[in-house]
C-alpha positions as CSV (number, residue, x, y, z in Angstrom):
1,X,4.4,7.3,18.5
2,X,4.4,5.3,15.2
3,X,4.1,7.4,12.0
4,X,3.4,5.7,8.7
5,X,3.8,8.4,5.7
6,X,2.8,7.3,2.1
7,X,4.1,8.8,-1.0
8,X,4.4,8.1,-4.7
9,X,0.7,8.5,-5.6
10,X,-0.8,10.8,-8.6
11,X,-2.3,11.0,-12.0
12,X,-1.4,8.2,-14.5
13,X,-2.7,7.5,-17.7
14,X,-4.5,3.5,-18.1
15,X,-2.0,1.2,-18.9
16,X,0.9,3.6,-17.0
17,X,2.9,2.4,-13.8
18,X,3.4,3.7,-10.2
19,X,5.2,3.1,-6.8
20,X,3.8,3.9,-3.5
21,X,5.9,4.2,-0.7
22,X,5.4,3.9,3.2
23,X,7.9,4.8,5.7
24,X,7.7,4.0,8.8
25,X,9.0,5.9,11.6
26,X,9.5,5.9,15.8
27,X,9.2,2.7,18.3
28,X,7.4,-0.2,17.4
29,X,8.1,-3.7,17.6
30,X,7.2,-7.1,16.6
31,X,5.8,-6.3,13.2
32,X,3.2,-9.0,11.7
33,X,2.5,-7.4,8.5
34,X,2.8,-4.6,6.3
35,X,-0.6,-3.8,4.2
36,X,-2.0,-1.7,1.5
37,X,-5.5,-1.0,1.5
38,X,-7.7,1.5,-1.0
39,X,-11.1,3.3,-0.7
40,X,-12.3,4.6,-4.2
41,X,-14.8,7.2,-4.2
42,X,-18.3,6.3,-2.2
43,X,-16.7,2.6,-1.4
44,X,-15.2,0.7,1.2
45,X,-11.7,1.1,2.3
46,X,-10.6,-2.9,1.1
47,X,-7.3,-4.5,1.3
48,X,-5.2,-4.5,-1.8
49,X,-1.6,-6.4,-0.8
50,X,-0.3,-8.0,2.6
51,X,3.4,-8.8,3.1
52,X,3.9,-10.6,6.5
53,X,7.4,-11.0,8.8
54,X,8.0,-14.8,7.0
55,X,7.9,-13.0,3.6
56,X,4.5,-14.1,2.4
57,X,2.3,-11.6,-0.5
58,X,-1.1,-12.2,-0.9
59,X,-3.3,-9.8,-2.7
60,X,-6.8,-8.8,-3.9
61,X,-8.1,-10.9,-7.0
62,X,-8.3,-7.7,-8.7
63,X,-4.7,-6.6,-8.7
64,X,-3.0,-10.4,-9.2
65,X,-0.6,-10.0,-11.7
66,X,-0.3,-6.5,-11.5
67,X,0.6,-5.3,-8.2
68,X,3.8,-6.6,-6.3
69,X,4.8,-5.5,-2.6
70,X,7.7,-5.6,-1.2
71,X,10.0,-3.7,1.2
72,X,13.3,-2.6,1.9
73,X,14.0,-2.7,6.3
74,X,17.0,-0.5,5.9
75,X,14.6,2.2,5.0
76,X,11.8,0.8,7.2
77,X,9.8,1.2,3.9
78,X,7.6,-0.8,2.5
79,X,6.6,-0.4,-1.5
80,X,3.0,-0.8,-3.7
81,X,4.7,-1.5,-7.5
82,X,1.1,-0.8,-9.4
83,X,1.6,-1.6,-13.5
84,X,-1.0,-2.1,-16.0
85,X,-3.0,0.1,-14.3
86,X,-6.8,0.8,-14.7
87,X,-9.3,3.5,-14.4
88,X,-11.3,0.9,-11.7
89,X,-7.5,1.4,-9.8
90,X,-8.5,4.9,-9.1
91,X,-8.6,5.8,-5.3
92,X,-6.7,6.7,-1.9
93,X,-3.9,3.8,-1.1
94,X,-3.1,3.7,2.4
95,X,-0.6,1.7,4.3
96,X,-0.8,-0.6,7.4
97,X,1.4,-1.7,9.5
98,X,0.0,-4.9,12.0
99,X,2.2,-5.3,15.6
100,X,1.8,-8.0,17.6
101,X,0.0,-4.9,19.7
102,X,-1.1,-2.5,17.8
103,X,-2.1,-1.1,14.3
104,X,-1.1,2.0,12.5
105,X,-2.2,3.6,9.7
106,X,-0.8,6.2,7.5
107,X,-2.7,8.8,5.8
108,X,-3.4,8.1,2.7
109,X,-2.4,9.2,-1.0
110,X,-4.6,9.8,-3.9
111,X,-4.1,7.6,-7.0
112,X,-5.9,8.6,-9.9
113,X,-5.7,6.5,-13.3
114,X,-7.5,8.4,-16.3
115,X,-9.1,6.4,-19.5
């Protein structure tokens, strides 16, 4: 069984910085991609940031700029750096993880940016 466990989230003033993290732990193989997505409050759960196998980011219009992934696969963890952050950035990050098989998600953690 494939566990994906985020961390890092909380309350951050506009402007202020933080880094979610997803570990990844038990048997899996033949990972595609590592994703973050978010659902703010009443909304869609939308992807943020993908990072595939070969190394390629893409991310949502809305964080260019802003947002970087990346991952370390010593720690089978991938990362969310979030700067510059905005009130609109407000909502529960979850993290991804695509197989060649299968799809995991983690469970979430709550970022909240205040005005």
């Amino acid at each position: 069984q494939v566990q994906l466990v985020e961390s890092g989230g909380g309350l951050v003033q506009a402007g202020g910085s933080l880094r979610l993290s997803c570990t990844a732990s038990g048997r899996f193989f033949n990972t595609v991609a590592m994703h973050w997505y978010r659902q703010g409050p009443g909304k869609q759960r939308d992807l943020v940031a993908t990072l595939t196998s070969s190394d390629r980011t893409t991310y949502t219009e809305a964080v260019k700029g802003r947002f970087t992934i990346s991952r370390d696969n010593n720690k089978n963890t991938v990362y969310l750096q979030m700067n510059s952050l905005k009130p609109e950035d407000t909502a529960v990050y979850y993290c991804r993880m695509t197989t060649s098989t299968n799809i995991y998600w983690g469970q979430g953690t709550q970022v909240t940016v205040s005005s």
